[in-house]
C-alpha positions in Angstrom: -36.3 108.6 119.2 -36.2 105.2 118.3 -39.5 104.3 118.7 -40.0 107.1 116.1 -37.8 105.8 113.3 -39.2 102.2 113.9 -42.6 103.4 113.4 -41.2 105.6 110.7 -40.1 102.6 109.1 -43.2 100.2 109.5 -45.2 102.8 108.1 -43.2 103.0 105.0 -42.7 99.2 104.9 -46.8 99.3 105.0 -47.5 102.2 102.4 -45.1 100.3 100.0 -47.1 96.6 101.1 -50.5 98.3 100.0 -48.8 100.0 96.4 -47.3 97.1 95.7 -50.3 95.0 96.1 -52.5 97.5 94.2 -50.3 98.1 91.3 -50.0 93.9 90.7 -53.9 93.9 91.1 -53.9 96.7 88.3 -51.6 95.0 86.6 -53.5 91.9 86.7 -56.5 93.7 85.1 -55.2 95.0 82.4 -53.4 91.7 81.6 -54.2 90.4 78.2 -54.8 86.8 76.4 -51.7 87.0 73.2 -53.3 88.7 70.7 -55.6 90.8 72.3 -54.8 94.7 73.2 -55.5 95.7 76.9 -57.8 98.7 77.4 -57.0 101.5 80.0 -60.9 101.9 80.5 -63.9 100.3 81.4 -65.5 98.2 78.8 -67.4 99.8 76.2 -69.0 96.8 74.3 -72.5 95.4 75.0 -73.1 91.8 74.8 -75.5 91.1 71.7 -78.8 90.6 73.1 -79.4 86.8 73.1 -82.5 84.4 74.4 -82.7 82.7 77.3 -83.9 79.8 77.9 -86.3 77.8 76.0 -89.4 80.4 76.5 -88.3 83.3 74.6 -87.7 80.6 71.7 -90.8 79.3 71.7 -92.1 82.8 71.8 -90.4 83.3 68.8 -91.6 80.1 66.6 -95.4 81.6 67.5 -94.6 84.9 66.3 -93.3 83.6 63.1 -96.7 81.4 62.7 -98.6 84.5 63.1 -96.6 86.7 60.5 -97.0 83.8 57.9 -100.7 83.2 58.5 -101.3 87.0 58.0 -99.9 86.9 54.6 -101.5 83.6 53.7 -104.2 83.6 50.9 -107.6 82.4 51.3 -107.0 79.4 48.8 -103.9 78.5 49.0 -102.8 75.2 49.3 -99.7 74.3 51.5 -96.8 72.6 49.0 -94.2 72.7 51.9 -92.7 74.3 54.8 -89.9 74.6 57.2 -88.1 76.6 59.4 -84.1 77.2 60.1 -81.9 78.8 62.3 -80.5 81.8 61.1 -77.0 80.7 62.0 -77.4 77.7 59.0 -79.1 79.9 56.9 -81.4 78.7 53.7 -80.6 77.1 50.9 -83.3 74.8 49.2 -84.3 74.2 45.9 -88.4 73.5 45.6 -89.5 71.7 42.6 -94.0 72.6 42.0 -95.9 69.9 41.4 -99.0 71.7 40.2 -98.4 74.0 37.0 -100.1 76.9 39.1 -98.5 79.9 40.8 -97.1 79.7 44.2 -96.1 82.2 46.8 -93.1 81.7 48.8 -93.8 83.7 52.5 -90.8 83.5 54.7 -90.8 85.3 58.4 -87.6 85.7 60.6 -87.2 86.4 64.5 -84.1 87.2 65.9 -83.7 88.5 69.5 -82.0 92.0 67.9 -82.9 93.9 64.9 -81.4 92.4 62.0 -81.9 92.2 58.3 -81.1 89.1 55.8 -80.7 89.1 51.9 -82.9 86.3 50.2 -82.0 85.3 47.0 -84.9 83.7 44.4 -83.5 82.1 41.2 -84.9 80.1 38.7 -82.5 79.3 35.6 -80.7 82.2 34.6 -83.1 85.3 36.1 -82.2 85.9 40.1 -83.3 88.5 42.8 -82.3 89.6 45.7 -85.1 91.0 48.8 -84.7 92.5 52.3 -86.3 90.6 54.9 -86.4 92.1 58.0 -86.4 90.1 61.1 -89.6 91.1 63.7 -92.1 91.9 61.0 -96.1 91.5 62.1 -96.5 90.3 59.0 -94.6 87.8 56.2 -92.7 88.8 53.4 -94.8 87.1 50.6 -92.9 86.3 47.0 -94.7 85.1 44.0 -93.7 82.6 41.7 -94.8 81.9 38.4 -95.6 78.5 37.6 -93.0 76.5 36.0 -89.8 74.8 36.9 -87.8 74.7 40.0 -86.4 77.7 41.8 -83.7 78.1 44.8 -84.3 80.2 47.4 -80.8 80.6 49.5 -80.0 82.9 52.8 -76.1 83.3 53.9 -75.3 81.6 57.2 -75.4 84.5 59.7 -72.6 82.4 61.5 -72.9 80.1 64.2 -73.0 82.4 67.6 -75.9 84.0 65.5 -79.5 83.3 67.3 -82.5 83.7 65.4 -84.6 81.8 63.2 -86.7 82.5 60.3 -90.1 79.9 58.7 -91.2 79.6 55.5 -94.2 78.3 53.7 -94.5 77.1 49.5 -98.3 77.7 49.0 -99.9 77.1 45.6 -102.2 79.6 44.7 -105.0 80.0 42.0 -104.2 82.7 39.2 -106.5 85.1 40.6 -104.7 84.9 43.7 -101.7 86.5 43.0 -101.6 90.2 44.1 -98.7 92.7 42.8 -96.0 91.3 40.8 -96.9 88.0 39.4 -92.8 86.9 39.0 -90.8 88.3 42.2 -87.9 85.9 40.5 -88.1 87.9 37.1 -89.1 91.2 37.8 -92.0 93.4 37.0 -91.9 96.5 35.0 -93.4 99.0 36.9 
């Protein structure tokens, strides 16, 4: 009989062993940083899709070549270029040396869908455009000739990965397709 209250007893000293140790493993999961609010269920968040590695990058850059070439007049003459990471953003001011029109062509990659707001100003008239990260081809701005204009992008922030080229072509008058002042406005 006491062989059956000492196993009795070991059991119980066991079963309470193996709760104890699962509800301080439990409670270990659902133990927070300050600040932050525990969940009771698995994690429903994705991580943001991101590049690795250098590859996809350079991937990337070629794409942004090719959607800029495929907007690119025949005569056009190349006034300047760059290209920025969509975390920085865009904010430069371009001053034309030649009193002709110019298109400004600006293509963004990011590893996720994603949208930007490009602003054009030039004195006191300013406009606002959609690009849209991923496009085969450029979005393609014309711009009178005259005086300097500032074409500005928001930072996207800096865990942000993407990045978006532009080219300042000059362009003969005959050149210009559509709206001959994107900074302005058309009537339509």
């Amino acid at each position: 009989m006491r062989a059956r209250q000492s196993l009795a007893l070991a059991l119980i000293v066991a079963a309470t062993a193996l709760t104890g140790g699962c509800a301080e493993q439990k409670n270990r999961e659902t133990t927070t940083e300050p600040g932050t609010t525990a969940s009771s269920g698995p994690a429903t968040t994705t991580p943001a899709p991101s590049w690795e590695g250098k590859a996809p990058q350079e991937d990337a850059m070629r794409r942004a070549t090719r959607a800029l070439d495929a907007v690119e007049p025949d005569g056009a003459s190349r006034v300047d270029q760059g290209m920025e990471d969509l975390a920085r953003g865009l904010d430069k001011t371009f001053t034309p040396k030649e009193n002709r029109p110019h298109t400004f062509d600006i293509a963004c990659q990011a590893p996720a869908n994603r949208t930007m707001t490009l602003t054009l100003a030039r004195g006191g008239a300013e406009s606002e455009w959609e690009v849209t990260c991923g496009d085969r081809e450029a979005d393609q701005f014309n711009i009178p000739a005259g005086s300097r204009f500032t074409a500005r992008i928001p930072a996207a922030g800096q865990h942000t990965q993407g990045l978006m080229e532009w080219r300042l072509n000059s362009v003969a008058p005959a050149d210009v397709e559509g709206c001959k002042d994107d900074i302005g406005g058309c009537e339509e």
